[in-house]
C-alpha positions in Angstrom: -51.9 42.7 10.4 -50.3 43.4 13.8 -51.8 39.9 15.0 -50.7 38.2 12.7 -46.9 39.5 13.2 -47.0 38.5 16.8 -48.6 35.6 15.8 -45.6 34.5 13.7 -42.7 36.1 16.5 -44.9 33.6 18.8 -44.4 30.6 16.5 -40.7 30.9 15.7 -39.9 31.6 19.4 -42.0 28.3 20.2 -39.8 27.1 17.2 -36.6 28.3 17.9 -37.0 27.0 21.7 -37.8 23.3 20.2 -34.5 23.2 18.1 -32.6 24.7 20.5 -33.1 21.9 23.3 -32.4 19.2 20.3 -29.2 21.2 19.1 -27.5 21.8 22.4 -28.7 18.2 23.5 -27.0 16.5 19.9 -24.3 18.6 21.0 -23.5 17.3 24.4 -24.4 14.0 23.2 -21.6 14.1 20.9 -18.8 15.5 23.1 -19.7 12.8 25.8 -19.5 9.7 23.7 -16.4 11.2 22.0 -14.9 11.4 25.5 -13.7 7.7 25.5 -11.5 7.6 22.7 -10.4 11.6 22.6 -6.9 12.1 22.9 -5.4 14.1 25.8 -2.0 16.3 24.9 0.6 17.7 27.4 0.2 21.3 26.8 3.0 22.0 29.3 5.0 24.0 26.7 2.5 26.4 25.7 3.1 28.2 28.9 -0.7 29.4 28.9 -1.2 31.4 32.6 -4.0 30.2 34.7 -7.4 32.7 34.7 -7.8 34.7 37.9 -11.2 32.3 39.1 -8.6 29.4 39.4 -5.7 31.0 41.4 -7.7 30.2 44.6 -7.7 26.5 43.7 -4.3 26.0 43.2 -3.5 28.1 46.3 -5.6 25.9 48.3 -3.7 22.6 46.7 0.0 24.4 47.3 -1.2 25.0 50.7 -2.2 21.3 51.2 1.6 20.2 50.0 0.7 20.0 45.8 3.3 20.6 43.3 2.2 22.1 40.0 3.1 19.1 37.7 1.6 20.8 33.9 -0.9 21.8 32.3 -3.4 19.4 29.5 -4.8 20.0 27.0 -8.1 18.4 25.5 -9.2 18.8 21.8 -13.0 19.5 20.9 -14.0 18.5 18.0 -15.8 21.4 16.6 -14.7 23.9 19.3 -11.8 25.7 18.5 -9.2 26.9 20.7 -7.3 25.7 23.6 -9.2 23.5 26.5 -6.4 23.5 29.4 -6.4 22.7 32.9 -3.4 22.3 35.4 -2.4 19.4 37.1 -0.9 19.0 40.6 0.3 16.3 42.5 0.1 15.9 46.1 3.4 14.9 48.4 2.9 11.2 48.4 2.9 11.4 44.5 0.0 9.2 43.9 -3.1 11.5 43.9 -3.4 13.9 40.7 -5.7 17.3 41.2 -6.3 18.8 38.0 -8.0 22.1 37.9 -10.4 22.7 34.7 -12.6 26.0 34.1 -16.0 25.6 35.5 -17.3 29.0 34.1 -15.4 31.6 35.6 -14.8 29.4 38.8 -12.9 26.5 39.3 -13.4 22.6 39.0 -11.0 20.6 41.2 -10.9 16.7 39.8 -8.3 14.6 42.5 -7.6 11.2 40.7 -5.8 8.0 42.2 -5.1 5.1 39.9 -4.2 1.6 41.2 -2.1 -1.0 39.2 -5.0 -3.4 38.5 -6.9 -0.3 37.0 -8.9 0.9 39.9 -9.5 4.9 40.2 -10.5 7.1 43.0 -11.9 10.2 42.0 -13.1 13.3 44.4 -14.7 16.8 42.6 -14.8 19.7 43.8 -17.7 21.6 44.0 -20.0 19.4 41.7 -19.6 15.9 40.3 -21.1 12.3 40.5 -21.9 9.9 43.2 -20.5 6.1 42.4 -19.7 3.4 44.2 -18.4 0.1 42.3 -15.3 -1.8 43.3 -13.0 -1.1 40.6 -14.6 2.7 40.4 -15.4 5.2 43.5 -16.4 8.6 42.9 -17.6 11.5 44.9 -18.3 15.1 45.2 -17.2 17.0 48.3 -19.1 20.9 48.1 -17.4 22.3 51.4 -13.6 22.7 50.4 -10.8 21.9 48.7 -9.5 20.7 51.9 -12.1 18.3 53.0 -12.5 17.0 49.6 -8.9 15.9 50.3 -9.1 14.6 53.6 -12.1 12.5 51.8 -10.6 11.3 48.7 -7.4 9.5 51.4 -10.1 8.2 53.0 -11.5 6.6 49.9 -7.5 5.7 48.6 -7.1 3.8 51.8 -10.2 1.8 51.7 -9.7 0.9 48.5 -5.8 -0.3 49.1 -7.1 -3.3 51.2 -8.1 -4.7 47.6 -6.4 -3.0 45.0 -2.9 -2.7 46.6 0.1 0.4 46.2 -1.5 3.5 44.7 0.6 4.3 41.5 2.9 7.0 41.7 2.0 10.2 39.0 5.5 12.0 39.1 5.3 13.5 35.2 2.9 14.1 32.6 3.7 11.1 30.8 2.5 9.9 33.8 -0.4 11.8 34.3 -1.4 11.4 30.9 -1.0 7.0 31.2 -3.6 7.4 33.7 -5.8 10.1 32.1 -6.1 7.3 29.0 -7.0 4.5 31.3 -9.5 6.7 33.1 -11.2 7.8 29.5 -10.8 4.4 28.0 -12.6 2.9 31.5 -14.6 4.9 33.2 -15.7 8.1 31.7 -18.7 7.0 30.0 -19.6 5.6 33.6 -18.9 9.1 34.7 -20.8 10.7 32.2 -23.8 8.4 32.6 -26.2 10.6 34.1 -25.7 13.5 31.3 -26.0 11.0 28.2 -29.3 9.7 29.5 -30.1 13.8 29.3 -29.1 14.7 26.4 -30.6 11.3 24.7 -34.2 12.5 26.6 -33.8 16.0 25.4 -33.6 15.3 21.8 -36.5 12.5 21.9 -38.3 15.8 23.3 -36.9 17.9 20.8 -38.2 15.2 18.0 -41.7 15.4 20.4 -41.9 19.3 19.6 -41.1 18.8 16.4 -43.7 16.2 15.6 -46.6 18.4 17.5 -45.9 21.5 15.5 -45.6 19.5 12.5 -49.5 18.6 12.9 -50.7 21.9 14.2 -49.1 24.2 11.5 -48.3 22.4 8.6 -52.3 22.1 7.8 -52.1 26.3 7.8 -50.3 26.1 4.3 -54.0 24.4 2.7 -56.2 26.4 5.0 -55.1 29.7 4.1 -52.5 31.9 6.8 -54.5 34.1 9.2 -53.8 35.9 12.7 -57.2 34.3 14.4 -56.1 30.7 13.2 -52.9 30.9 13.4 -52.7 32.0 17.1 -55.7 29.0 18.1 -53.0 27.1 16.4 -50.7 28.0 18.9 -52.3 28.0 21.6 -52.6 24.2 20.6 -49.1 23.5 20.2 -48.3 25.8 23.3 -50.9 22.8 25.6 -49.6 19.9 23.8 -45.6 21.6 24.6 -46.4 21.9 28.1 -45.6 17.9 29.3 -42.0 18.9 27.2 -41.0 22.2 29.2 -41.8 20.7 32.4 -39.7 17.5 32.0 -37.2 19.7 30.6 -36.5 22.0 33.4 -37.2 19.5 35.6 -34.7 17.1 34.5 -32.2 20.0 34.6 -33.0 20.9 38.1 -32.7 16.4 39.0 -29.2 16.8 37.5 -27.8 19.8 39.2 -29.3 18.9 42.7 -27.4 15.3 41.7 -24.2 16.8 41.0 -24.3 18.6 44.9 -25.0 15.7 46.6 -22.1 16.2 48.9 -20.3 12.8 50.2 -19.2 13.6 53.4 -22.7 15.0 54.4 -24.0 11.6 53.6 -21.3 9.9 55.9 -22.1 11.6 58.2 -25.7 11.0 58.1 -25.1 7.9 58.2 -23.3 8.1 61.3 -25.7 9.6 63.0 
């Protein structure tokens, strides 16, 4: 009897493990297409305080010449409450840095729109690697600082084509360019983590399928601890390609979102 009760723990923790990959992948998968046409709202008004792990960013940004311009708010469909961050603006007025929650730490975003619709975008600490002539984005992991002194770098490069930075010197502002960014490029941004999610539920769908044919024959054979746990030990072998190409995927996209580019400059340098 004992067997057979660890048999069946076994089984719906194998279970639970397949459906939770497809649930939190269907779940990502439809916050990132949503991204394009969801609606950003000036949450200036609500007065909400920025969390303790954020103060250090926006100390870093006053100390670099930034003025606190607002704060955003984005709407989640399905997840309740308020999703701010806080928006700067450095003293030339063209570069936006807007600080979002990354945990309890801090996510700096610095964002430079052109007229023609061109955006330079520098992260700090993680983010994407893209270089196409209307879109440049980079991840700086050292500090706020450098990952300013980078993103001017990028803004004046990309003037010799694209002309005047625009200026951000409100919300309304700030918001214009948030729209054009969402309705341009954030599917581009989000590129990397769509191709995830759409992997981990075919893999979800994969574990699904196996256990399918390895259990579903118990219910005319007859329910015991001994078959039941060969059964498993099936569907454990035929699981193993899935688990591996899970974590490994997860470990590709985190190393991706470090790939620092001023350490690449300078390699390159060199």
């Amino acid at each position: 009897m004992l067997g057979l009760i660890f048999a069946l723990l076994w089984g719906s923790l194998i279970l639970t493990f397949v459906l939770s990959v497809g649930w939190h992948a269907w779940a990502g998968l439809r916050i990132a297409l949503g991204s394009r046409t969801r609606r950003v709202e000036d949450a200036s008004h609500l007065g909400v305080p920025m969390p303790p792990g954020l103060q250090s960013a926006a100390a870093a940004l006053t100390a670099l010449g930034f003025r606190r311009l607002g704060e955003k708010h984005t709407p989640l469909k399905g997840v309740p409450g308020h999703h701010i961050s806080w928006v700067f603006v450095d003293p030339e007025g063209t570069t936006e840095a807007e600080i979002v929650p990354l945990g309890k730490a801090a996510l700096v975003g610095l964002t430079t729109a052109f007229a023609d619709e061109a955006v330079v975008e520098t992260t700090y600490p993680v983010g994407e690697r893209i270089n196409e002539p209307y879109f440049r984005s980079h991840v700086v992991t050292s500090s706020l600082e450098d990952a300013y002194r980078h993103h001017l770098v990028q803004v004046a490069d990309l003037a010799a084509a694209h002309g005047i930075p625009c200026r951000i010197e409100t919300m309304a502002d700030s918001l214009r360019v948030e729209e054009m960014f969402r309705r341009r490029y954030v599917l581009r941004r989000s590129r990397r983590f769509i191709v995830r999610d759409v992997a981990n539920i075919a893999l979800s769908v994969y574990g699904l399928i196996a256990a399918a044919v390895l259990l579903l024959p118990l219910a005319r054979e007859g329910l015991s601890a001994a078959v039941l746990i060969r059964r498993l030990d099936r569907l454990m072998g035929g699981l193993f390609p899935m688990v591996v190409v899970y974590f490994a995927g997860g470990l590709v996209l985190r190393q991706g979102s470090r790939r620092d580019a001023t350490r690449s400059a300078d390699a390159k340098q060199a």
